[in-house]
One Martini backbone bead per residue (centre of mass of N, CA, C, O) as a GRO file, in nm:
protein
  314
    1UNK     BB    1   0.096   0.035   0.022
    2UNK     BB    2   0.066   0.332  -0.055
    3UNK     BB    3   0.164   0.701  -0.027
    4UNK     BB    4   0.195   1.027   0.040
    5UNK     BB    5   0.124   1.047   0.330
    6UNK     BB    6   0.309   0.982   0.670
    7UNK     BB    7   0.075   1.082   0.878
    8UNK     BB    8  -0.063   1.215   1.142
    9UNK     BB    9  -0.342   1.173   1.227
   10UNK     BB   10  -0.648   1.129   1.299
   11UNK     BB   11  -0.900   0.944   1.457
   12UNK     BB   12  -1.182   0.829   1.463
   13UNK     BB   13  -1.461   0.895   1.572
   14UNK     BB   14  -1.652   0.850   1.832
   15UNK     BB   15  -1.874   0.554   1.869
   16UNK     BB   16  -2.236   0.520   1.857
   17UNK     BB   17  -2.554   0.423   1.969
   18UNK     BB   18  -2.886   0.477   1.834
   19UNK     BB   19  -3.235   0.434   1.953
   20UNK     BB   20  -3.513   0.362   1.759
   21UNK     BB   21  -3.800   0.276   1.640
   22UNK     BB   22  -3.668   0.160   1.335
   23UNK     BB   23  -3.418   0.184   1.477
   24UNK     BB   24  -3.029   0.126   1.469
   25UNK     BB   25  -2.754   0.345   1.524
   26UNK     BB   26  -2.444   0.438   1.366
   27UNK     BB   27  -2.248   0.695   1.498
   28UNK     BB   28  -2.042   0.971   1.441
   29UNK     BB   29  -1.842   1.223   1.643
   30UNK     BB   30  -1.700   1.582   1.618
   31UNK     BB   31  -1.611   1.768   1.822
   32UNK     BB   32  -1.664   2.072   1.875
   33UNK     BB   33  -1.500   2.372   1.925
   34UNK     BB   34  -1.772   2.512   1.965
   35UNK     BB   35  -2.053   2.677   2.079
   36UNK     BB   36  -2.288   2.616   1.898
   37UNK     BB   37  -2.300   2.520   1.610
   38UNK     BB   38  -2.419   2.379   1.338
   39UNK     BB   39  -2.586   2.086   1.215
   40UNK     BB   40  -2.432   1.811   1.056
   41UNK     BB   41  -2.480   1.564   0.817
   42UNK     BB   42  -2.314   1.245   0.723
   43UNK     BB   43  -2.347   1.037   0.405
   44UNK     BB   44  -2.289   0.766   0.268
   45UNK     BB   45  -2.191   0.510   0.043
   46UNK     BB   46  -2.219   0.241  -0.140
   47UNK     BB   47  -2.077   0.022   0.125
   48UNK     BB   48  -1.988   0.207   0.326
   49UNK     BB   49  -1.971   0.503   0.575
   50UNK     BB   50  -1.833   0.692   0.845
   51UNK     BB   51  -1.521   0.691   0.744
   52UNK     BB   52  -1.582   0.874   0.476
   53UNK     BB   53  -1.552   1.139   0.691
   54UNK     BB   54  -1.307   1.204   0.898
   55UNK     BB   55  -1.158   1.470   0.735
   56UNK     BB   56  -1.388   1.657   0.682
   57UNK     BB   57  -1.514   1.678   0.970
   58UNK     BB   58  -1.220   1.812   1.064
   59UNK     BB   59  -1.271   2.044   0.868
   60UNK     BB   60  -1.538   2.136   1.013
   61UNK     BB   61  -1.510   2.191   1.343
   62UNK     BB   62  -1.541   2.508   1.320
   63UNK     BB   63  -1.859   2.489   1.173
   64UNK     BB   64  -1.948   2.201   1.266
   65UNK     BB   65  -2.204   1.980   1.426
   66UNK     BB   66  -2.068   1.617   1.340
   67UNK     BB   67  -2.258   1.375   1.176
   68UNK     BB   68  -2.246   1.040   1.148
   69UNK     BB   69  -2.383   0.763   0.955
   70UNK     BB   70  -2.467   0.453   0.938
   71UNK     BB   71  -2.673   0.265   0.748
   72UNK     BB   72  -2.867   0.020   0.694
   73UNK     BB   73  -2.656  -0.235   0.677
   74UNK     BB   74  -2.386  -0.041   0.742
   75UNK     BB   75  -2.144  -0.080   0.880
   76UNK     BB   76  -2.312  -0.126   1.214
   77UNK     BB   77  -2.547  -0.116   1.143
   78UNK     BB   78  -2.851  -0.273   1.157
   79UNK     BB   79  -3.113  -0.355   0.979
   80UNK     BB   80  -3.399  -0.258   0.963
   81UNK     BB   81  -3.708  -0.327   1.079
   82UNK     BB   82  -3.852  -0.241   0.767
   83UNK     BB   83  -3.638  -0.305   0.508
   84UNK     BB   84  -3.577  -0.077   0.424
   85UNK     BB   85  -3.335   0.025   0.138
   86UNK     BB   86  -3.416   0.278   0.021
   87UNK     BB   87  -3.370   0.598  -0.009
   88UNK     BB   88  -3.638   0.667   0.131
   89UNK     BB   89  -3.583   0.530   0.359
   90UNK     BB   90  -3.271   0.612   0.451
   91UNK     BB   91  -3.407   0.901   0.511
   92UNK     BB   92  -3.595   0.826   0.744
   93UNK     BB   93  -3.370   0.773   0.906
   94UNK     BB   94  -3.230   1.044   0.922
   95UNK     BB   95  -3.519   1.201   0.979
   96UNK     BB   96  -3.491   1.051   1.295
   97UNK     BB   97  -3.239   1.149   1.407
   98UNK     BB   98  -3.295   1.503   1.341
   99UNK     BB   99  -3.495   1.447   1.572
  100UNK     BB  100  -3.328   1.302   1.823
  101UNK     BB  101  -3.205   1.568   1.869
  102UNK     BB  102  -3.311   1.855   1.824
  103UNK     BB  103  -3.115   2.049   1.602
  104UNK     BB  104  -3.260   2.159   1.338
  105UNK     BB  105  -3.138   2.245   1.106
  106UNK     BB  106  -2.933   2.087   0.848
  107UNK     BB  107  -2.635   2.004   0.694
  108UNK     BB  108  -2.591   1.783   0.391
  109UNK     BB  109  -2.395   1.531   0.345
  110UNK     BB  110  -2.387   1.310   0.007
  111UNK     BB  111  -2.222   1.029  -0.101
  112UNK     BB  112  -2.408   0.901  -0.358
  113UNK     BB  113  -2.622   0.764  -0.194
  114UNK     BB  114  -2.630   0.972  -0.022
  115UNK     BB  115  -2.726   1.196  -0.223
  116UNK     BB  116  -2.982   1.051  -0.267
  117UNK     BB  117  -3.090   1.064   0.036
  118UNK     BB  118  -3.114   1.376   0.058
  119UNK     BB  119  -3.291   1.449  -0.164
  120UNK     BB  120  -3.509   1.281  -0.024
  121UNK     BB  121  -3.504   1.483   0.253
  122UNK     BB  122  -3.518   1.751   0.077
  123UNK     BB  123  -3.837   1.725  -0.006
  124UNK     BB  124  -3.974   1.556   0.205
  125UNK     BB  125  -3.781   1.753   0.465
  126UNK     BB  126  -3.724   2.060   0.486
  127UNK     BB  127  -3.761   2.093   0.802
  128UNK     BB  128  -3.429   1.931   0.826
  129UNK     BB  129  -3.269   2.164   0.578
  130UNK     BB  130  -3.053   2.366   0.522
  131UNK     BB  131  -2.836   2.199   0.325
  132UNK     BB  132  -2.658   2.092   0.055
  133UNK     BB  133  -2.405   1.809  -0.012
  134UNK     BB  134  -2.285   1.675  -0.321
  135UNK     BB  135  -2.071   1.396  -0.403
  136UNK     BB  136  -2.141   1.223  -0.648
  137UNK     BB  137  -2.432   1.157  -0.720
  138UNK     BB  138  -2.681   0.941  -0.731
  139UNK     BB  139  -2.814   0.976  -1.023
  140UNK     BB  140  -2.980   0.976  -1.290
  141UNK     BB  141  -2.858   0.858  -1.611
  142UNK     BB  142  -2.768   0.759  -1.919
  143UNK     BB  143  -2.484   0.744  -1.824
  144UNK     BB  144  -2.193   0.482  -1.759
  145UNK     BB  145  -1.975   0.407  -1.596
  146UNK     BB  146  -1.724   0.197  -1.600
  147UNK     BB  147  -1.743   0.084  -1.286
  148UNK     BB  148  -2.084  -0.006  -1.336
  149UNK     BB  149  -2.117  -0.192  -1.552
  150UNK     BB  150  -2.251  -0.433  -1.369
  151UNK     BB  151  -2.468  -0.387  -1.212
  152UNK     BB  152  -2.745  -0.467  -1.354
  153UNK     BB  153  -2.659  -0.768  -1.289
  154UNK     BB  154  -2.622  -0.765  -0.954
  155UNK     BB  155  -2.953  -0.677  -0.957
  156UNK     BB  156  -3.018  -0.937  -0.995
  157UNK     BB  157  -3.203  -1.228  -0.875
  158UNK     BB  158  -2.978  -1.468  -0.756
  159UNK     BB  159  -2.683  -1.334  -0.952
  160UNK     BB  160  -2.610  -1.150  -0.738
  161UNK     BB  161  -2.552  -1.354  -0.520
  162UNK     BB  162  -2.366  -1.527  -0.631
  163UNK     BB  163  -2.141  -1.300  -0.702
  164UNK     BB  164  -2.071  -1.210  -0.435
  165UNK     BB  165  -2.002  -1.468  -0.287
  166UNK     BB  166  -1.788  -1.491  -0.492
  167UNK     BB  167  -1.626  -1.312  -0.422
  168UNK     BB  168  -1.558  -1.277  -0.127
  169UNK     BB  169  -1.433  -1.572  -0.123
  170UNK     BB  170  -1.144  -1.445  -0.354
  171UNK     BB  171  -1.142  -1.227  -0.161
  172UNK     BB  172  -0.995  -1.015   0.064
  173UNK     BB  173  -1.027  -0.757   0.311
  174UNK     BB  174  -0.768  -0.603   0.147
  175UNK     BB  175  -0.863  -0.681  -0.191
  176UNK     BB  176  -1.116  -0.500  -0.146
  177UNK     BB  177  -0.981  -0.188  -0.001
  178UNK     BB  178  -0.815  -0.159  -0.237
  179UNK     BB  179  -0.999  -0.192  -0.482
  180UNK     BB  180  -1.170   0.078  -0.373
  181UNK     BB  181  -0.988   0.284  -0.393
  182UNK     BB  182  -0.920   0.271  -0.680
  183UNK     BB  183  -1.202   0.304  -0.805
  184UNK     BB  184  -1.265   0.614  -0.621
  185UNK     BB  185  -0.937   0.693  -0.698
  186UNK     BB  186  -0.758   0.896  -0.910
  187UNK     BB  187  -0.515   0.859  -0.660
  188UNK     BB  188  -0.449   0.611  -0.447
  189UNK     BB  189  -0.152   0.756  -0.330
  190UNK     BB  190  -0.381   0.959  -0.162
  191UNK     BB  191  -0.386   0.718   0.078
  192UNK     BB  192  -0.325   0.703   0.367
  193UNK     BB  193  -0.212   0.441   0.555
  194UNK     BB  194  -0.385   0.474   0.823
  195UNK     BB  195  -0.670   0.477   0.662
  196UNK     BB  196  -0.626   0.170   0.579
  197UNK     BB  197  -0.594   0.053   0.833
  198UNK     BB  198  -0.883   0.119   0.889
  199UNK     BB  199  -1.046   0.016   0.648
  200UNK     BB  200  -0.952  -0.268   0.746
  201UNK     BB  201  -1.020  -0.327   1.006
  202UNK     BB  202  -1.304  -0.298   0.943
  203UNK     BB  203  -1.354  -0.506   0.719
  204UNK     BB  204  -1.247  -0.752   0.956
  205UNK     BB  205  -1.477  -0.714   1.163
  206UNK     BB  206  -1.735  -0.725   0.918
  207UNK     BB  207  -1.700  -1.019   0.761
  208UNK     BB  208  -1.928  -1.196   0.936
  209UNK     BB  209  -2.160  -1.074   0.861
  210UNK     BB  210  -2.484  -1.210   0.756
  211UNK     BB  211  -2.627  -0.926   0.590
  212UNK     BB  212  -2.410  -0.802   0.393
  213UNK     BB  213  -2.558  -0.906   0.067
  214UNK     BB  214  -2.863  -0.836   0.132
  215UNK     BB  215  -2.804  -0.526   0.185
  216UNK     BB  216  -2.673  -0.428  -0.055
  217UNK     BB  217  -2.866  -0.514  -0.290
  218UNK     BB  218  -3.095  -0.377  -0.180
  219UNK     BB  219  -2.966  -0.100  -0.204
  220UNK     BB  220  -2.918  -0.140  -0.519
  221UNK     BB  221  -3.199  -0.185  -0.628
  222UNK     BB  222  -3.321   0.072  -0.493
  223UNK     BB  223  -3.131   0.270  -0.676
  224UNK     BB  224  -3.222   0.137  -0.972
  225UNK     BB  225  -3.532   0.236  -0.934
  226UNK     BB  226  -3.498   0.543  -0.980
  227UNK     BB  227  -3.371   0.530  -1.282
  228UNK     BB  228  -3.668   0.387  -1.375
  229UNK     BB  229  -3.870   0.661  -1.267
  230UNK     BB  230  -4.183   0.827  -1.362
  231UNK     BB  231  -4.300   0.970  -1.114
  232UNK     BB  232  -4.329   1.193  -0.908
  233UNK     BB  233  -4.053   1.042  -0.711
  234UNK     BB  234  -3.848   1.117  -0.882
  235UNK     BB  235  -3.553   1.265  -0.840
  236UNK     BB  236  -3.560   1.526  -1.022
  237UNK     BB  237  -3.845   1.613  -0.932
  238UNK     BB  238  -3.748   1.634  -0.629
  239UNK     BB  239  -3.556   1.869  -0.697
  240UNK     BB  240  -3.745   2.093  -0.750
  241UNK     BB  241  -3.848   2.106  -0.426
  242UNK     BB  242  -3.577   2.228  -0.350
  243UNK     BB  243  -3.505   2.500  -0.112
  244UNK     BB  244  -3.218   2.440  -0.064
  245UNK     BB  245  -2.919   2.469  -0.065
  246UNK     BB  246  -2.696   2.361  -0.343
  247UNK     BB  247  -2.410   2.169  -0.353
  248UNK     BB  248  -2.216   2.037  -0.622
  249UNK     BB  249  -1.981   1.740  -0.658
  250UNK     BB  250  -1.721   1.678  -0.886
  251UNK     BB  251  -1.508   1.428  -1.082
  252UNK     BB  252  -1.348   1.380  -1.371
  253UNK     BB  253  -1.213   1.097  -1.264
  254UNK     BB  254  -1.511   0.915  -1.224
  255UNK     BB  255  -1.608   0.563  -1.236
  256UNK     BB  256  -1.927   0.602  -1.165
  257UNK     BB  257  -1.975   0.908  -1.210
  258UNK     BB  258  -2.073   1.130  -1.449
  259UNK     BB  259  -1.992   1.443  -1.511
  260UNK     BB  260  -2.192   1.508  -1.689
  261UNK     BB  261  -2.413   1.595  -1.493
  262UNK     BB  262  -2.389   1.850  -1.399
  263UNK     BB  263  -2.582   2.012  -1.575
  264UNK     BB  264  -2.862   1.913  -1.407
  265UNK     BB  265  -2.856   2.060  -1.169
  266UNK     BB  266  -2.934   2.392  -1.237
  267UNK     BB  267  -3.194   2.263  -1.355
  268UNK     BB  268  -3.332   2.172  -1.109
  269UNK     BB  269  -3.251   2.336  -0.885
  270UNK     BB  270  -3.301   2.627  -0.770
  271UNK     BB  271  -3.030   2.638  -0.545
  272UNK     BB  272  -2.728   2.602  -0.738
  273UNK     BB  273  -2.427   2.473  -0.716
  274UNK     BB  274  -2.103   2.378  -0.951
  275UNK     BB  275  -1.830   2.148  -0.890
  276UNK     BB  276  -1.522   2.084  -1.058
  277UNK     BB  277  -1.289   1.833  -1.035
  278UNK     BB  278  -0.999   1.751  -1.219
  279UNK     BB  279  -0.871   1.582  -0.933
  280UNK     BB  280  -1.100   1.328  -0.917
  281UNK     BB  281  -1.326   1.116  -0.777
  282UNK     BB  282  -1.577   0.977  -0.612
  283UNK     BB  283  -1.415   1.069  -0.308
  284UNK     BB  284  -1.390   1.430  -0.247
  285UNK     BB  285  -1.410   1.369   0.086
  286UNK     BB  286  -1.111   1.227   0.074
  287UNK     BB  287  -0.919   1.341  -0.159
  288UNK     BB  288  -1.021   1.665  -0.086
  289UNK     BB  289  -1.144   1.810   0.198
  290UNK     BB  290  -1.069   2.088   0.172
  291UNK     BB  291  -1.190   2.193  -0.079
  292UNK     BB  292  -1.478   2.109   0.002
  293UNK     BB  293  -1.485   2.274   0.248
  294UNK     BB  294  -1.435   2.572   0.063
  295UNK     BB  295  -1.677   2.532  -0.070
  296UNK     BB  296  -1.898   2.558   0.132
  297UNK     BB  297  -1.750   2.849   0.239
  298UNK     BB  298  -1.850   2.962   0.009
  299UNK     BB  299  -2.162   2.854  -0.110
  300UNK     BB  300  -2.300   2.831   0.194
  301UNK     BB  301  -2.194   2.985   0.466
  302UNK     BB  302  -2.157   3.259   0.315
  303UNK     BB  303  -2.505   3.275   0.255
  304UNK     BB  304  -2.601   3.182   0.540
  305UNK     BB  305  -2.928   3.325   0.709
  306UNK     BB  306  -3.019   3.105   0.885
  307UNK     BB  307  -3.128   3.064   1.216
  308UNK     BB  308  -3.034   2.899   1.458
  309UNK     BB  309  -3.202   2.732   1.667
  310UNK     BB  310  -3.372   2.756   1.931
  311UNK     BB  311  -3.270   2.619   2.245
  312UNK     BB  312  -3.387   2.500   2.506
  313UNK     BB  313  -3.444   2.753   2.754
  314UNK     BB  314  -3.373   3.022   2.592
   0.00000   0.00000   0.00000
């Protein structure tokens, strides 16, 4: 494993479990630097977690008080009990969440799946988003990624299920993480020793979980669902409800979303701005932290006129 910088980071934030109603996540939390600070909001993308985030949540911990969630059935959490695995399922997990610390509006960042359900949790509750943050979203498309080209294979029933038991068992949890970054990163070789050594303990420690190949098909499934989706809950449909301030990054080297849907972005959204990293891959919250950061405080925090919730006894 080769790495840019071989540099002592933070370590992953402590992860906590929260116990709702339909559901229990593992969330992990960035303590702000200081007090008041807005809510935000972190979900990863299909496969991922909350260590998705947690370079991102580091820059932006003098911004925002930071929390990254496990998906139902990824990370630590584990499957919903409604078995919903769909973006719309999802949203409604993460505006479970949002409404059990009683802190919203959170400013939302969704990578990949991740921005597919920001997407539709900023649709269906606008009262619960302050702003969104998309990251390579996945979002319907006519062009696939060279990356992705397996994937509705993948997403056949009974063949799914086969092909991933099959790779798992011929991949070790080393050749799955590392496999993993080359296809998300423009240049896997920004890739901290640190960060994959977390990325591996993690695998390996989840690697005998028994609903992982459920919940990932469900998962993968239910998005590609939405993607010949033509009724009024169409994810673009739903984009054009959307009243939060909107910023949309994408990076040209992505194997997996074609950077050219960015030009969808400011047709449907009402209220969107759009940044192309020209060397990025699908995971710019995690190959480019910083950039992510600065372009945030630039045209969400810059803009951002809403007064912070008043907090209970205030």
């Amino acid at each position: 494993m080769s790495a840019q910088v071989d540099t002592v980071l933070c370590p992953p934030w402590p992860r906590s479990e929260v116990w709702l109603p339909e559901r229990t996540l593992s969330v992990r939390h960035a303590q702000p630097r200081t007090a008041d600070l807005p809510l935000a909001i972190f979900i990863h993308g299909l496969g991922g977690s909350s260590l998705n985030f947690t370079d991102l949540m580091g820059t932006l911990q003098g911004d925002v008080d930071g929390f990254a969630v496990d998906l139902g059935g990824f990370g630590w959490s584990p499957p919903p009990r409604d078995g919903d695995m769909t973006p719309a399922g999802h949203a409604r997990s993460v505006a479970e969440f949002i409404e059990w610390l009683d802190r919203g509006p959170a400013h939302v960042f969704g990578n990949s799946l991740g921005g597919a359900i920001a997407v539709q949790l900023a649709a269906r509750r606008p009262d619960l988003v302050r702003s969104l943050t998309l990251v390579s979203p996945a979002l319907p498309t006519l062009s696939v990624g060279k990356g992705n080209i397996h994937l509705p294979v993948v997403a056949i029933p009974g063949i799914g299920e086969k092909l991933t038991r099959k790779f798992l068992q011929q991949q070790t949890p080393a050749q799955r993480v590392q496999g993993s970054m080359d296809l998300c990163y423009a240049d896997p070789s920004r890739v901290p020793t640190q960060r994959y050594h977390e990325a591996l303990a993690d695998a390996e420690a989840r690697a005998d979980l028994p609903y992982a190949v459920d919940t990932f098909l469900s998962a993968l499934r239910g998005l590609m669902r939405t993607f010949i989706d033509r009724s009024a809950q169409r994810p673009w449909k739903l984009a054009q409800d959307v009243t939060a301030p909107t910023l949309a990054i994408y990076g040209r080297k992505d194997e997996l979303i074609d950077s050219s849907a960015a030009h969808k972005i400011t047709k449907y959204f009402p209220n969107a701005e759009v940044l192309l990293l020209a060397d990025s891959g699908h995971v710019a919250q995690m190959e480019h932290p910083h950039e992510v950061a600065t372009a945030w405080r630039r045209f969400i925090a810059g803009a951002d006129t809403s007064p912070s919730r008043t907090q209970p006894g205030d």
